[in-house]
C-alpha positions as CSV (number, residue, x, y, z in Angstrom):
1,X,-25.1,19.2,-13.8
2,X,-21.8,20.9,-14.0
3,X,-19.8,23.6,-16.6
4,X,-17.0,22.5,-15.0
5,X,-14.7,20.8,-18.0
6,X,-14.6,16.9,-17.4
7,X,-11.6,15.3,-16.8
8,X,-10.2,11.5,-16.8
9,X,-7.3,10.4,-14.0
10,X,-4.5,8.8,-15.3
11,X,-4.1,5.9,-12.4
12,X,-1.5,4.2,-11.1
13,X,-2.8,3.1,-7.5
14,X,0.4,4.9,-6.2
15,X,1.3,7.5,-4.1
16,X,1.8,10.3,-6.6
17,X,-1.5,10.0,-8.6
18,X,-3.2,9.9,-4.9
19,X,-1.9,12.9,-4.1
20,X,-2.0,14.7,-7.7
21,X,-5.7,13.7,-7.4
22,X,-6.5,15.1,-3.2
23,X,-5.0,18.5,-5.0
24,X,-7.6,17.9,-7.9
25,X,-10.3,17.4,-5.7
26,X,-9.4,20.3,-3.5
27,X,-9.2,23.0,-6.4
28,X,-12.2,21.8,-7.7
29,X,-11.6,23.0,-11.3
30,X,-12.9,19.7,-12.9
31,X,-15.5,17.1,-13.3
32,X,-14.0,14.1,-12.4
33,X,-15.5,11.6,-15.1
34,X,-13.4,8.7,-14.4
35,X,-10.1,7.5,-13.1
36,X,-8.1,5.1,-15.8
37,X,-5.2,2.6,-15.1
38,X,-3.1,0.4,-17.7
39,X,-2.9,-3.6,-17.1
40,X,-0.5,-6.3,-18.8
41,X,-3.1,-7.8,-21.0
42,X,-1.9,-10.8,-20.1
43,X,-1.4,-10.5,-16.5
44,X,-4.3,-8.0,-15.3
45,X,-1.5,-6.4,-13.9
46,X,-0.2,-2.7,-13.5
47,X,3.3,-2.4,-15.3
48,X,6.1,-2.5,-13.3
49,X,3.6,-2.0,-10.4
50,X,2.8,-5.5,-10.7
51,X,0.2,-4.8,-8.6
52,X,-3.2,-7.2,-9.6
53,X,-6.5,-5.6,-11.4
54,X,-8.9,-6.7,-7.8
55,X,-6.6,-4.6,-5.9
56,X,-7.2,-0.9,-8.5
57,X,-11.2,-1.6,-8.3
58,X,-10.8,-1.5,-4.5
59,X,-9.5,1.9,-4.4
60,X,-12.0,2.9,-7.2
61,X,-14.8,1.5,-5.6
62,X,-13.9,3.8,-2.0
63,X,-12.9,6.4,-4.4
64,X,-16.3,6.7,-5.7
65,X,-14.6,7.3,-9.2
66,X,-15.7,4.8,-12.2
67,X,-12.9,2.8,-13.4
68,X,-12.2,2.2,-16.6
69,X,-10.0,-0.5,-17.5
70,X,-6.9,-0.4,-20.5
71,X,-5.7,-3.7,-21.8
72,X,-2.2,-3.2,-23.3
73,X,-1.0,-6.3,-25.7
74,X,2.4,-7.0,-25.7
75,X,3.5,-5.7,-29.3
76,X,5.7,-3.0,-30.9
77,X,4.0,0.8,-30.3
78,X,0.9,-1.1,-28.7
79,X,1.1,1.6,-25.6
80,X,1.1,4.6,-28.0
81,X,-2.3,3.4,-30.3
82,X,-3.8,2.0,-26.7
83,X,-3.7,5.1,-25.0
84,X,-4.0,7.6,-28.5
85,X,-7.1,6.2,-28.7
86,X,-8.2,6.2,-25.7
87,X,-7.7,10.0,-26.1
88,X,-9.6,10.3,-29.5
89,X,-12.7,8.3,-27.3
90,X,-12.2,10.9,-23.9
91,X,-12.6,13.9,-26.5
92,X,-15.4,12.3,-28.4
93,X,-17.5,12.2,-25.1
94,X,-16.6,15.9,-24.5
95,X,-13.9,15.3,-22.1
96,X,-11.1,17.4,-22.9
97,X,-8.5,16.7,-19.8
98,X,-6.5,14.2,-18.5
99,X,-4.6,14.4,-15.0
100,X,-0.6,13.0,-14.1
101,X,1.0,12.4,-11.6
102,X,4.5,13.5,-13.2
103,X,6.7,15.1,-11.1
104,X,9.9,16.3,-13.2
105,X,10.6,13.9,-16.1
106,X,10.8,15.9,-19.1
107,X,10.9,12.5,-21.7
108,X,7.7,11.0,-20.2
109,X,5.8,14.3,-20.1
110,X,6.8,15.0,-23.4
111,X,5.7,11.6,-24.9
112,X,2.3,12.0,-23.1
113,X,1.8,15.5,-24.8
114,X,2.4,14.2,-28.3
115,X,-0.1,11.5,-27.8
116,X,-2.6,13.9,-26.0
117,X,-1.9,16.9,-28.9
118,X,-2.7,14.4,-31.3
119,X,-6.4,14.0,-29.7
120,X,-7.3,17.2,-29.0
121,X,-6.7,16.7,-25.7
122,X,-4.9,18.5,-22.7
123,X,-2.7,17.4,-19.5
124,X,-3.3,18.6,-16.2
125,X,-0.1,18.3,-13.7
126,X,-0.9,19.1,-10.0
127,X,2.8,18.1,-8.6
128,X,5.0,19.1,-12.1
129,X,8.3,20.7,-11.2
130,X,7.6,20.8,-7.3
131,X,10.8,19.8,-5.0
132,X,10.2,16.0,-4.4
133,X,11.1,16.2,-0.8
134,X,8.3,18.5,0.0
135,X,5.6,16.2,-2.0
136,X,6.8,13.3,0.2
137,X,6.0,15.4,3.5
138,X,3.0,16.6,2.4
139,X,1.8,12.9,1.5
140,X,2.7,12.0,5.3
141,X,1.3,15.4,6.5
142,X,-2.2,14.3,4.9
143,X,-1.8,10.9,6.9
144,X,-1.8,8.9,3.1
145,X,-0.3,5.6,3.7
146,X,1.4,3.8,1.2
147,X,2.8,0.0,1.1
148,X,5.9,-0.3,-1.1
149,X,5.2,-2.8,-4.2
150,X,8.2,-3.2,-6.2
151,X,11.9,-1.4,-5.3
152,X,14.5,-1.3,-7.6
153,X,17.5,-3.6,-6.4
154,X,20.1,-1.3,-7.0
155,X,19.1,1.0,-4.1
156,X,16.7,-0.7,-2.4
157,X,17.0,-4.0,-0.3
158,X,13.8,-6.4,-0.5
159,X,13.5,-6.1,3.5
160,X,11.6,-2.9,2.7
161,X,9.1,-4.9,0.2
162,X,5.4,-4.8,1.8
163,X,6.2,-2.0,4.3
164,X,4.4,1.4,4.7
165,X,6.6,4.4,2.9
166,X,7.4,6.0,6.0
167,X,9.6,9.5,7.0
168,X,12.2,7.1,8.6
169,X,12.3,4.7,5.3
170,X,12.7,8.4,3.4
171,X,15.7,9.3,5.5
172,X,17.5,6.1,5.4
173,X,17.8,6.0,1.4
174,X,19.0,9.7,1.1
175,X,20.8,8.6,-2.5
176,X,17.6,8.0,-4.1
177,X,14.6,10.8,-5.3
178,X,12.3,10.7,-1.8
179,X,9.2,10.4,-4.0
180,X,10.9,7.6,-6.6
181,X,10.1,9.5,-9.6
182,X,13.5,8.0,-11.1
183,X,11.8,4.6,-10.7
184,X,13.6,3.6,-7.7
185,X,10.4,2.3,-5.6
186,X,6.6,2.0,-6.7
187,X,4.0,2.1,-4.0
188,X,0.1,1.2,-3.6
189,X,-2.0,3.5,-1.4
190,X,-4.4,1.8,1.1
191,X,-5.3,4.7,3.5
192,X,-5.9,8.5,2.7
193,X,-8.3,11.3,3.0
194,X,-9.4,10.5,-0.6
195,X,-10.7,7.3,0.3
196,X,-13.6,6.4,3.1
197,X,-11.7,3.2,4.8
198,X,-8.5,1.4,4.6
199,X,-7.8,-1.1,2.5
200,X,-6.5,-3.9,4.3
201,X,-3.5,-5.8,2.6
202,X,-1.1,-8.6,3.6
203,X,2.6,-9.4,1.9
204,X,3.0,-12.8,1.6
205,X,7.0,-12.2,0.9
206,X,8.8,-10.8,-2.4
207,X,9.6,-12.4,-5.5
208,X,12.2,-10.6,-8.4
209,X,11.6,-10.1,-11.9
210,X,14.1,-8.6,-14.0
211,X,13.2,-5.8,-16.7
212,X,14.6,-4.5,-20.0
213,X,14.2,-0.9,-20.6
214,X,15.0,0.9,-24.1
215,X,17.1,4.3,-23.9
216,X,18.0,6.8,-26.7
217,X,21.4,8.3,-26.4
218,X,21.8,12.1,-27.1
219,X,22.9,11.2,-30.9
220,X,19.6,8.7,-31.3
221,X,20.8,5.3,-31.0
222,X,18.8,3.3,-28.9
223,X,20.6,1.0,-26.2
224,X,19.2,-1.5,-24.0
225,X,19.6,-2.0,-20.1
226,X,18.0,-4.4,-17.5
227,X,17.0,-3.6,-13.5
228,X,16.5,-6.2,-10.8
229,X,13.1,-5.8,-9.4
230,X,11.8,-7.1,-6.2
231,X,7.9,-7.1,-5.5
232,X,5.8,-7.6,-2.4
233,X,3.4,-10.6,-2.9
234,X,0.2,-8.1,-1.6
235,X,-2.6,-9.9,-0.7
236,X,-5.7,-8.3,-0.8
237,X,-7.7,-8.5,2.8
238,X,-11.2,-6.3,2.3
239,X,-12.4,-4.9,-0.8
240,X,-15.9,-3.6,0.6
């Protein structure tokens, strides 16, 4: 037993809620009840991750951290009642905290705190408002390894698709963020000092998919825009 307060992980499989959650671990503030992650509920896939449902419970299970699983429907302000209530549930089972991996958007963090206020519950930021360059380093220093899942097409070429994030892959795009907090590149972890073993993956080449994303404007109309994606077909090698 613990008077520590409890505390869910908000879950990405990526390099940034890794490391959000190594700093978690190492302050040792919290219980750490659970880790969650979103899927397509059509897909049992992460977002614009893409990256498939088998491939999460791998790094939960060497985690040691229970998953629990999200199912959002495609339907208008289905991510807002999916995760409000998952909120209203965390702080019903006396859990009263919920970590990000946010680094320096202002919209997103602000949309997650209207959903948590609403609940009664609080967000924890490890890595909020920290220079992105140092995050990156400190992900290599920690020797995390991270294969890149999905790159955005207008600054990153597919070649790079399937490959570890690496310093020289940092230094070679100089025009993006280094950790892709802009949505430039997405990343799964396989190796780290939060996990006990490597999680063996293989990329079976890249496929694109093209997204629409929703804006508002500074005087509240709402345009749209679309971004060529390429993704990494990861196979998964060992789970256990």
């Amino acid at each position: 037993m613990t008077n520590k307060p409890k505390i869910s992980i908000s879950w990405s499989g990526g390099k940034d809620s890794a490391l959000a959650l190594h700093r978690l671990i190492n302050q040792d503030e919290f219980e750490i009840v659970e880790i969650h992650t979103v899927f397509e509920s059509d897909t049992k896939r992460v977002g614009i991750h893409n990256i498939p449902e088998a491939f999460i419970e791998a790094q939960a299970e060497k985690l040691g951290i229970p998953l629990k699983k999200l199912y959002l429907e495609k339907r208008p302000m289905a991510y807002q009642k999916l995760m409000t209530d998952y909120y209203k549930q965390l702080k019903s089972e006396g859990e009263e905290h919920v970590m990000f991996g946010d680094i320096f958007l202002e919209d997103l963090k602000d949309f997650r705190e209207m959903m948590l206020k609403s609940a009664g519950i609080k967000g924890v930021y490890p890595l909020w408002k920290e220079y992105t360059k140092n995050l990156i380093n400190e992900f290599f220093e920690l020797d995390f390894q991270s294969v890149l899942c999905a790159v955005d097409s207008k600054f990153i070429d597919q070649k790079y698709c399937g490959r570890l994030i690496s310093p020289s892959f940092i230094n070679n795009h100089l025009d993006i963020d280094p950790c892709g907090e802009n949505g430039e590149y997405h990343s799964f972890v396989i190796e780290g000092p939060i996990f006990d073993f490597k999680i063996k993956v293989n990329s079976n080449g890249t496929y694109s998919q093209q997204h629409t994303f929703k804006v508002k404007d500074e005087d509240g109309s709402e345009k749209e825009f679309k971004e060529l994606f390429y993704y990494s077909d990861l196979e998964l090698l060992l789970k256990s």
